[in-house]
C-alpha positions in Angstrom: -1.1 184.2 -16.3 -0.1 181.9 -14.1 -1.9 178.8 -14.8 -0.6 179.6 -19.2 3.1 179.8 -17.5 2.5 176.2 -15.3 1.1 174.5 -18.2 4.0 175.5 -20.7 6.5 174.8 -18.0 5.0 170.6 -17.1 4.6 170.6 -21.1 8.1 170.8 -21.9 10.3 169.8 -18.8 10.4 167.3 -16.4 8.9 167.6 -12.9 12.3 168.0 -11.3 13.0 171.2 -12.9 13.2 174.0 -11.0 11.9 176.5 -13.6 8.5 174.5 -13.5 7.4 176.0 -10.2 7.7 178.8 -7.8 6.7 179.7 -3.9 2.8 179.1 -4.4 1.9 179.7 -0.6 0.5 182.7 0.4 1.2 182.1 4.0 4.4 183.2 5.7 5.0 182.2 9.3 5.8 185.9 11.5 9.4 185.5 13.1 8.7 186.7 16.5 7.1 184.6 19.5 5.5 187.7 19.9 3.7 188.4 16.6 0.3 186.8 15.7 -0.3 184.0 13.6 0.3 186.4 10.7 0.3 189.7 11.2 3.8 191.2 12.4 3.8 193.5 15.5 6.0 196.7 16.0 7.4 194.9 19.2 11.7 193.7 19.1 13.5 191.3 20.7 15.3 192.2 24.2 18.7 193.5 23.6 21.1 190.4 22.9 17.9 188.5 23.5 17.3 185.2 21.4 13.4 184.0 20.1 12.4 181.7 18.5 9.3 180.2 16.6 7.6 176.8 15.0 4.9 177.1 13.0 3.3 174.8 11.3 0.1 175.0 8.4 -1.7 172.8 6.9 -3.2 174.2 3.4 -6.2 172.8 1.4 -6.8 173.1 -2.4 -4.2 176.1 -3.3 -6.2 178.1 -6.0 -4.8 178.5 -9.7 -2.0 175.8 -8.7 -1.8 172.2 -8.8 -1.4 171.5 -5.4 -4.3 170.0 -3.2 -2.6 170.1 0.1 0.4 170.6 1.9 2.1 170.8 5.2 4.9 173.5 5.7 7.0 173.9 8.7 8.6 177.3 9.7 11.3 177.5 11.7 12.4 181.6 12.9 15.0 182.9 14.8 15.3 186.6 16.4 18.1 188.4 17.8 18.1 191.6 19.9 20.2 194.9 19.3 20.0 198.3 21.5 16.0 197.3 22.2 15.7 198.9 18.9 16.8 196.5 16.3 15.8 192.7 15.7 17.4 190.2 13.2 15.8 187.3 12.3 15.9 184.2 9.9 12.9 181.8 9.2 13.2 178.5 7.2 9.9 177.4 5.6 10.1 173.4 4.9 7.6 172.1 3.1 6.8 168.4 5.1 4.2 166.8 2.6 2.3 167.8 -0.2 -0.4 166.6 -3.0 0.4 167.7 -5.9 -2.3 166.6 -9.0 -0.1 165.4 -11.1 2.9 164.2 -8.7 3.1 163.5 -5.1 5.9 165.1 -3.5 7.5 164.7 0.2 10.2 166.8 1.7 11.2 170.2 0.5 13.0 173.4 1.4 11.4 176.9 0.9 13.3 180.0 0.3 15.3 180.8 3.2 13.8 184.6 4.8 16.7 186.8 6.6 14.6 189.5 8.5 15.0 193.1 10.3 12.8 195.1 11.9 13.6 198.6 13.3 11.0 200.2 16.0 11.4 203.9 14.7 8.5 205.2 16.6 6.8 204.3 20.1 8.0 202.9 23.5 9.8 199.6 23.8 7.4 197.7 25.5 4.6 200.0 27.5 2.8 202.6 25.6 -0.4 202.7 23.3 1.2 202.7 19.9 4.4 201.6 17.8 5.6 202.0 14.5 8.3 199.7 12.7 10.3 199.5 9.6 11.1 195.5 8.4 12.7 194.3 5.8 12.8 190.7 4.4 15.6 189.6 2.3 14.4 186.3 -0.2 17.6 183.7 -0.7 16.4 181.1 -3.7 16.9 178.0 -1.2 13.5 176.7 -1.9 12.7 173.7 -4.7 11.0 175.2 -7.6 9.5 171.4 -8.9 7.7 171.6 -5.5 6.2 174.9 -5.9 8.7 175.8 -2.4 11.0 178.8 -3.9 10.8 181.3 -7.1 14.3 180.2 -7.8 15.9 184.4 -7.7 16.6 186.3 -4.7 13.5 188.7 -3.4 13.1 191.5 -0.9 10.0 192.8 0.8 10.3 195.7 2.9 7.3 196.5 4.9 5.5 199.0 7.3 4.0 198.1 10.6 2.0 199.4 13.2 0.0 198.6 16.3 -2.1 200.3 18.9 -2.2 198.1 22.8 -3.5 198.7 25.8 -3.0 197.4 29.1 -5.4 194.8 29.3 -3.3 192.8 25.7 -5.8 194.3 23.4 -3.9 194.7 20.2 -4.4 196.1 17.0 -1.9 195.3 14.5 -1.5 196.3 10.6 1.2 195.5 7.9 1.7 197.1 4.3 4.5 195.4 2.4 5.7 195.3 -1.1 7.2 191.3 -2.7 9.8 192.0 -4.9 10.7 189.0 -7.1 13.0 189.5 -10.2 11.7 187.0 -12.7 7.5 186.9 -11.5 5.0 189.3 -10.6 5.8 191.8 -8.1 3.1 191.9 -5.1 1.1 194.1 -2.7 0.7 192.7 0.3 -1.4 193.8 3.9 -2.3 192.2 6.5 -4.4 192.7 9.7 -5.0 191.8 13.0 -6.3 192.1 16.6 -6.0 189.8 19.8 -8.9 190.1 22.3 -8.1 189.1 26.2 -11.1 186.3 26.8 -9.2 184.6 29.7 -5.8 186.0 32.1 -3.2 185.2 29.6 -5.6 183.4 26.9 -6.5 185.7 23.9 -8.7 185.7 21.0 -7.1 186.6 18.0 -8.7 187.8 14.4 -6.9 188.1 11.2 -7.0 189.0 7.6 -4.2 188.4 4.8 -4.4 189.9 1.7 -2.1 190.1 -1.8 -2.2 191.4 -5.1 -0.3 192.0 -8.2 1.0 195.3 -8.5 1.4 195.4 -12.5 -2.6 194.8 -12.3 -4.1 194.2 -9.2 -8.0 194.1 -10.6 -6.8 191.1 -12.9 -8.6 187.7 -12.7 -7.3 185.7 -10.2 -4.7 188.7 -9.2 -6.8 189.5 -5.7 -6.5 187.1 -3.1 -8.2 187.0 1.0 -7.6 184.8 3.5 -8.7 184.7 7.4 -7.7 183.0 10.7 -9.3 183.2 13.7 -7.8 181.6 16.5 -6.5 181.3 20.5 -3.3 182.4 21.8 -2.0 181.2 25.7 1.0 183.2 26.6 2.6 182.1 29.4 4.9 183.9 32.3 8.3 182.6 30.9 7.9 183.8 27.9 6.2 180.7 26.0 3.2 181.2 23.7 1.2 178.3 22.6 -1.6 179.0 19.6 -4.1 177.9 17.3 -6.3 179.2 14.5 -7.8 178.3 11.3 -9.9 180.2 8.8 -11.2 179.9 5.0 -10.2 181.5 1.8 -12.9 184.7 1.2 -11.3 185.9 -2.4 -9.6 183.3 -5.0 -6.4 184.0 -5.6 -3.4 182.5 -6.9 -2.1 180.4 -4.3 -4.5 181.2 -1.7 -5.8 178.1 0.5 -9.7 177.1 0.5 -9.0 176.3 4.4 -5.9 176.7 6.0 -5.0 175.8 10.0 -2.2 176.8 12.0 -0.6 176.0 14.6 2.4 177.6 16.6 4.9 177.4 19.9 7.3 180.6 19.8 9.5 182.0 22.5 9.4 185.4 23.3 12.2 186.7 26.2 10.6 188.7 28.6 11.6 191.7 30.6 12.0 191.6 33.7 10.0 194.8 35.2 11.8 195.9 38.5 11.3 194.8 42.0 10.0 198.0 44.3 11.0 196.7 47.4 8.5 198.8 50.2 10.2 199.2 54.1 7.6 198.6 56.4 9.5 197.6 59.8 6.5 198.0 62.4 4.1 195.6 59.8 1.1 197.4 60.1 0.4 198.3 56.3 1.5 201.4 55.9 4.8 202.1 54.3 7.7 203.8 55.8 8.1 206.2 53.9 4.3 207.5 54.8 4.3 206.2 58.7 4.7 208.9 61.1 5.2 206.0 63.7 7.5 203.4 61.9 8.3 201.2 65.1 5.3 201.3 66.7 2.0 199.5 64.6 -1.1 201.3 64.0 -3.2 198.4 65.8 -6.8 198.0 65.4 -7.8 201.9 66.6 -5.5 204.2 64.3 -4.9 208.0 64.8 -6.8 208.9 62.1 -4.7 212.5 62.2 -1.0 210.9 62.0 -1.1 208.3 60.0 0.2 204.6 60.8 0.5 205.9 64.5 -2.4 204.1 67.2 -4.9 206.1 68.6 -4.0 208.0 72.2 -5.8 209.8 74.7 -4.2 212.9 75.1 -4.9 215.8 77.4 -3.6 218.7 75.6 -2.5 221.5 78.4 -3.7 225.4 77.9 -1.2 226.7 75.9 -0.2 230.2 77.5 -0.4 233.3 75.6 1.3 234.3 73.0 3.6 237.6 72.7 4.9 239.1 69.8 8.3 240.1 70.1 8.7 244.0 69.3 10.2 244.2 65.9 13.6 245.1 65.4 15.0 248.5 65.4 16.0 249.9 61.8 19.6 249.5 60.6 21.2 252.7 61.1 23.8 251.6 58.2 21.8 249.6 55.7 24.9 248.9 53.2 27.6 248.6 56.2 29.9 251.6 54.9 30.3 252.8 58.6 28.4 255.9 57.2 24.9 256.9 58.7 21.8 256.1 56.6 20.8 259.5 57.3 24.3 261.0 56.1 24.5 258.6 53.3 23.6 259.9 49.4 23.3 256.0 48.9 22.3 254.5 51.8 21.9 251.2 49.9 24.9 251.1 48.0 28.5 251.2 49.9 30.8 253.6 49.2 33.5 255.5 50.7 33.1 259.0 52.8 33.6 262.2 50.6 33.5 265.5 51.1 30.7 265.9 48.5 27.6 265.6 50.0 26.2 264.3 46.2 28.8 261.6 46.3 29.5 261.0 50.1 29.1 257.1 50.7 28.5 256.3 47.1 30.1 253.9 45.4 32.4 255.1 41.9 29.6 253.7 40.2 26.2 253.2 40.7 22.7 252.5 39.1 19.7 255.1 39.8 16.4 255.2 37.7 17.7 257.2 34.7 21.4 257.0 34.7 24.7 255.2 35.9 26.4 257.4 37.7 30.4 257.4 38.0 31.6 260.0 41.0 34.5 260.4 38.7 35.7 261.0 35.2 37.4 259.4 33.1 40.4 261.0 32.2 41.6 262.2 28.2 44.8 263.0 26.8 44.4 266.8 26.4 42.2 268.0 23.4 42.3 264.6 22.3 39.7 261.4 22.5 42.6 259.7 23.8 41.4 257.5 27.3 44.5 257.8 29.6 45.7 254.7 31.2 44.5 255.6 34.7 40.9 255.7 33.8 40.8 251.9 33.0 39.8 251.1 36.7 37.1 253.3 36.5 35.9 252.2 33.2 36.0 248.5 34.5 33.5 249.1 37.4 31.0 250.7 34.6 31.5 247.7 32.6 30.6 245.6 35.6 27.9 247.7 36.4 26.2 247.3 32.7 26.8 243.5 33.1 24.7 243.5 36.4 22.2 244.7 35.2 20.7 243.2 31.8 17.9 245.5 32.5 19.0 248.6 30.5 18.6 247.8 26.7 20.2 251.1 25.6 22.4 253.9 27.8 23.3 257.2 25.9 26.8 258.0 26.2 27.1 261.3 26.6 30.7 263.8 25.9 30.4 267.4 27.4 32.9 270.0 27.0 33.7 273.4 28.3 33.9 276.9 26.8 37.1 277.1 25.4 37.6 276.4 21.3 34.5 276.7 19.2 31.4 275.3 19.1 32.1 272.9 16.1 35.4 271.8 17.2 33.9 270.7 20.8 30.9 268.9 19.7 33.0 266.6 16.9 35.5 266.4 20.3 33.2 265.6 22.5 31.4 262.9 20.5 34.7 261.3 19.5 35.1 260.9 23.6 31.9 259.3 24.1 32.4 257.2 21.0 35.9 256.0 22.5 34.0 255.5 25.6 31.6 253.0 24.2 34.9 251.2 22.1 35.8 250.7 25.4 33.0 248.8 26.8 32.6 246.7 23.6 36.2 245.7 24.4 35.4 244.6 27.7 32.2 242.5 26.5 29.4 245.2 26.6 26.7 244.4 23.5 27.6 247.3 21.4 23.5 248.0 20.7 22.8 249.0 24.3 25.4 252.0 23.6 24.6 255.0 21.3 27.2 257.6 21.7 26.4 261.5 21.3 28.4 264.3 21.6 27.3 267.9 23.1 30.1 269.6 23.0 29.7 272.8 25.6 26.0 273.5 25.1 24.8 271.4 28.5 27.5 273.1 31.2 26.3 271.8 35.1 28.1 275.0 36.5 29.5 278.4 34.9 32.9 278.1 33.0 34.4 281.3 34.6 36.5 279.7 36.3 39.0 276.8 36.3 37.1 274.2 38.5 33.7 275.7 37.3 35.4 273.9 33.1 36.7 271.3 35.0 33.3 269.9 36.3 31.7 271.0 32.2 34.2 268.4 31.1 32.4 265.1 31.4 31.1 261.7 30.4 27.6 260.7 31.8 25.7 257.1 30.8 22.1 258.5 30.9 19.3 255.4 30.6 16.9 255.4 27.2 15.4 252.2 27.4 15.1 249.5 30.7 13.6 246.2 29.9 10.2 245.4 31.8 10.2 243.7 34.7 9.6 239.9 34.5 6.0 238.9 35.4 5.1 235.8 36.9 
């Protein structure tokens, strides 16, 4: 296709047109210090960081095109942003050229503003890295000498490497040319760099491009190697070399093509651990049990960075257990006897109930939370009078202590008097007003379940007036307590 389109175009125009050519080089010039000879790496520029890069190839006998040789010069520039981001521009400009039917000297190429964005993968260390790039294609380049395809392009591309410490690198790009006005290409290229000397590296590289339309068309596949030497050294500066054939004809590929490079690449500086070691003897501060004195030729091998000393260690003289200490008569500090105390753990003040003398209002046991007093209703009614509130607030603290029990019954008990019917729907509209309560004050409303029992559990007999005044209750009995945590 490509050769019909050159023929038409030197048939009927002159040879300074720019429609009769378009960017016939296959090879474009990476713009980092950092990247191969071709192949892009994952790697960004520094934050506000500048790099830079001149490349130059030589190119033999560019297939399905006119041209026999040529020398291009690219020129890149990379900015740093956030260790993240790079932006870039390179220049291509061809130097000198054969063309068949024309010679031609000086000429620009099409102008490439670049980003790359590391999405995946440390900055620098690490074993693998994964970048997004984009190139952006400004028509800058002379079509009559085959430099620029005369339209703005973009090819955005994907690429990845694998390193390890000792500058082995395994690099790979996957990249679509999009050209408005010619055939749109695939493009991928390869690479690896080998350490064969400290700071001299092998590298190995493959280049190939397609047409997307129909990328098994004559002429539409093309391959090109490189294998070559990089020296990169402490500042920054890398100096390279490499040359390789043409394996696959395709338009614009190069029978033999040589390149050579000089990028800069702005280093990191990795921080200085600065290690204290005052008495000189090797052995760091921070791990020397003697720090002023040096460990000399015969070290303790038992304290480290200590010398060796004779020492006479005297009989040490027996050892006697001191008796252990009497119990605590008053484990919770009431002032209340342990042995006098219903909760020995819990303080409380005295009472003249021995079920509730030095127990707290309220207080946790096994099965229930216990409250030493009630809660107090308007009369007949589910009505909580005012004075119960401080009561009600130590039960809420009590639940909030203690996460462990998922679900307390709230129980309403009643004495003899009205009817069975009338005291249980009283009795659970107490415990219900109960629980309204507590949700109120920030209790989960699922650990409460309220149930009414109206006078059919009585502690004592209701035959007399204190006998219905102990019936008439509210008790928070324990369903459900979480396991314990297990380590």
């Amino acid at each position: 296709m490509r050769p019909i389109l050159l023929a038409l175009a030197l048939s009927s125009a002159p040879l300074g047109a720019s429609a009769q050519g378009w960017s016939v080089s296959r090879y474009a010039a990476p713009p980092s210090g950092e990247d191969l000879n071709a192949t892009e790496r994952a790697l960004v520029t520094p934050h506000l960081r500048v790099g830079g890069l001149v490349a130059v190839d030589w190119a033999r006998s560019l297939s399905g095109v006119p041209v026999e040789q040529r020398v291009t010069a690219h020129l890149a520039a990379t900015v740093g942003l956030f260790d993240r981001v790079q932006l870039g521009v390179v220049m291509p400009v061809v130097l000198t050229q054969e063309i068949s039917m024309a010679g031609s000297s000086l000429a620009p190429g099409d102008l490439r503003v670049d980003a790359r964005v590391r999405v995946l993968g440390p900055a620098r260390r690490g074993s693998g890295r994964l970048a997004l790039a984009a190139t952006l294609l400004l028509p800058t380049g002379s079509g009559s000498a085959y430099a620029g395809d005369g339209a703005v392009g973009v090819v955005p591309r994907l690429i990845f490497e694998l390193t390890n410490a000792r500058d082995f690198v395994f690099a790979a790009n996957l990249g679509l040319a999009v050209r408005p006005g010619w055939e749109n290409l695939l493009l991928a290229r390869a690479g690896v760099t080998i350490p064969l000397l400290p700071r001299v590296l092998v590298t190995l590289e493959a280049s190939a491009e397609t047409l997307l339309a129909d990328p098994v068309a004559g002429g539409a596949f093309s391959l090109e190697a490189l294998g070559g030497v990089h020296h990169v050294g402490r500042g920054g500066l890398a100096v390279g070399v490499a040359a390789g054939p043409r394996l696959i004809a395709g338009e614009g590929s190069a029978d033999v093509r040589v390149v050579g490079l000089v990028g800069y690449a702005p280093q990191v500086a990795e921080p200085v651990v600065v290690v204290s070691d005052r008495d000189h003897d090797a052995v760091p501060d921070a791990d020397d049990l003697c720090p002023e004195v040096p460990a000399g030729v015969r070290p303790d091998s038992r304290r480290r960075g200590c010398p060796f000393v004779e020492r006479v260690v005297p009989e040490a003289p027996p050892v006697v257990e001191p008796p252990p200490p009497p119990p605590d008569p008053d484990r919770d500090h009431d002032g209340i006897a342990n042995d006098d105390d219903h909760c020995p753990d819990e303080a409380g003040p005295a009472t003249s109930d021995p079920a509730t003398h030095g127990c707290p209002r309220v207080y946790v046991t096994a099965d229930r939370v216990v409250i030493t007093q009630q809660p107090r209703f308007a009369i007949d009614r589910a009505v909580i009078l005012p004075e119960s509130a401080p009561l009600l607030m130590e039960v809420a603290a009590a639940l909030e202590a203690h996460p462990e029990l998922v679900r307390i019954e709230v129980q309403g008990h009643t004495d003899d008097r009205a009817g069975d019917e009338h005291n249980q729907v009283l009795s659970r509209r107490r415990a219900e007003s109960i629980c309204d309560w507590l949700v109120g004050r920030g209790i989960d409303r699922p650990r409460l379940v309220a149930r009414g029992y109206g006078r059919t559990r009585p502690l004592v007999d209701n035959a007399t007036p204190a006998g219905r005044a102990m019936n008439r209750r509210v008790e928070f009995v324990v369903l459900e307590r979480s396991p314990p945590a297990t380590r």
